[in-house]
C-alpha positions in Angstrom: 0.0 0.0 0.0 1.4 3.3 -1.1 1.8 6.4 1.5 -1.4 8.5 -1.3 -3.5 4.8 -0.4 -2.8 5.5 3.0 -3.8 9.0 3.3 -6.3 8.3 0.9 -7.9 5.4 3.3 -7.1 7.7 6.2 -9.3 10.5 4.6 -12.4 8.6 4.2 -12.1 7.0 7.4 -12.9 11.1 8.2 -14.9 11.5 6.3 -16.7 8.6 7.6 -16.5 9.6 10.7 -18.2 13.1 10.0 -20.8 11.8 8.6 -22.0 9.4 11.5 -21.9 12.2 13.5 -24.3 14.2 11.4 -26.3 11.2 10.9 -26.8 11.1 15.2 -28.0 14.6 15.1 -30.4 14.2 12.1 -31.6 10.7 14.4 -31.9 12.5 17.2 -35.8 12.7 17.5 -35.6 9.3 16.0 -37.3 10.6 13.2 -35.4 11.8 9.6 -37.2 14.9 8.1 -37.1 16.0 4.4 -34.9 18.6 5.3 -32.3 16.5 7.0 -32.7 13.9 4.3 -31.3 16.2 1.8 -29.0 17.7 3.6 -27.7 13.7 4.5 -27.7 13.3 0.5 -26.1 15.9 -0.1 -23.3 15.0 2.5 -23.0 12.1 1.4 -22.3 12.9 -1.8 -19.6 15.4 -1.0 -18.3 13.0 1.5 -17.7 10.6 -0.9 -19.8 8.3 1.2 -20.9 5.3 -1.4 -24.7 3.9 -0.8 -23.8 1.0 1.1 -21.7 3.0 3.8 -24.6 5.3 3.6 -26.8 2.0 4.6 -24.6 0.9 7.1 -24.3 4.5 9.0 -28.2 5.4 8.9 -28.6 2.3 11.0 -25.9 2.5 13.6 -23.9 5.8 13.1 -23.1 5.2 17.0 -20.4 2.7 15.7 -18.3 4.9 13.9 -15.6 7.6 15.2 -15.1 11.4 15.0 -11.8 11.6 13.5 -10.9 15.3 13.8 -9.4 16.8 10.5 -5.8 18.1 11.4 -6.7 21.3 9.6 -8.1 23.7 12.5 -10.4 25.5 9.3 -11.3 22.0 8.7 -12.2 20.8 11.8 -14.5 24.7 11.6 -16.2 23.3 8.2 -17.2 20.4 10.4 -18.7 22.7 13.3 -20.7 24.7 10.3 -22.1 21.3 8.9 -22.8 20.2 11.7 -24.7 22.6 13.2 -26.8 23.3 9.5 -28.0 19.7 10.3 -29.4 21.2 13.5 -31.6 23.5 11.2 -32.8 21.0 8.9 -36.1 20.3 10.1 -36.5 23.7 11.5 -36.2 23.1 14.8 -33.7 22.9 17.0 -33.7 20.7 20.6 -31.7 20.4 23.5 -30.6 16.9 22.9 -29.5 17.8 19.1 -27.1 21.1 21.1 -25.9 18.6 23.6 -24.5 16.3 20.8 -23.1 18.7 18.7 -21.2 20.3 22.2 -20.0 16.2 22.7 -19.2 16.1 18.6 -17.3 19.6 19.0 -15.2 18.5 21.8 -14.1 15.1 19.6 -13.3 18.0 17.0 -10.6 19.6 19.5 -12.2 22.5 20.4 -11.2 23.5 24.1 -13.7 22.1 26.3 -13.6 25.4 28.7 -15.0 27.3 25.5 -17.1 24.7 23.7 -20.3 25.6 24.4 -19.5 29.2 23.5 -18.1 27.9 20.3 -21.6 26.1 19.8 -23.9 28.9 20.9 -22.1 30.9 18.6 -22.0 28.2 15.8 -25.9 28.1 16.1 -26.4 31.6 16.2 -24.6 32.0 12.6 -26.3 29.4 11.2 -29.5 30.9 12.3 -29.0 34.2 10.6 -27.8 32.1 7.3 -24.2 33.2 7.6 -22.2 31.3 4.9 -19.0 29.1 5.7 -16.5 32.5 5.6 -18.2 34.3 7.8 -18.9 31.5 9.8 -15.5 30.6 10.4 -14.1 33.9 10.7 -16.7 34.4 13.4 -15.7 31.3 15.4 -12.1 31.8 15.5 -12.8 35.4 17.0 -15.0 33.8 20.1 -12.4 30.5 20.4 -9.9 33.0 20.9 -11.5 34.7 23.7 
């Protein structure tokens, strides 16, 4: 196996990883909107993520891993995604916030600032700032 098949494999495995955990917050009412369907396509697609991974995470997305990006802008895109599958079905509940402040934590945000990170995160998302802004905005209140 060549080091590109390695980082290649490693990648996925990521990528994998990210979308379980937006898969747990789309499950969290135990029920998958439209909204969050189409946003879990649409992920999926980007992700790379092939139909029967797709399978094989809607039903237990519990057994896969966060594996944090090493890029912290990266690891920011995550937050962003993450938290516009919060929105998806238009409502937002305390059990989706509470996995998306365990989900930012597995990203290596600090844990003395994550729920600032995700109140802020939420906040964006809800006034339909777009990913620059967005991460612009959380590196100023991570820094803080």
């Amino acid at each position: 196996m060549s080091i590109s098949d390695l980082y290649s494999s490693g990648k996925h495995l990521q990528e994998i990883g990210h979308f379980a955990s937006i898969v747990k917050i789309a499950k969290i009412d135990n029920v998958i909107t439209e909204g969050e369907q189409k946003l879990l396509d649409r992920a999926a697609k980007k992700l790379n993520i092939s139909s029967d991974e797709y399978e094989k995470i809607l039903k237990n997305p519990e057994k896969y891993l966060v594996n944090p990006p090493a890029s912290y802008d990266d690891r920011i895109e995550r937050l962003y995604r993450l938290t516009k599958m919060i929105f998806a079905d238009e409502e937002v509940d305390r059990e989706e916030v509470d996995i998306l402040n365990k989900i930012a934590v597995a990203l290596q945000f600090p844990l003395d600032n994550v729920e600032k990170v995700c109140d802020e995160a939420i906040h964006l998302v809800l006034n339909d700032n777009d990913l620059e802004d967005f991460t612009n905005a959380i590196k100023r209140v991570n820094l803080d």
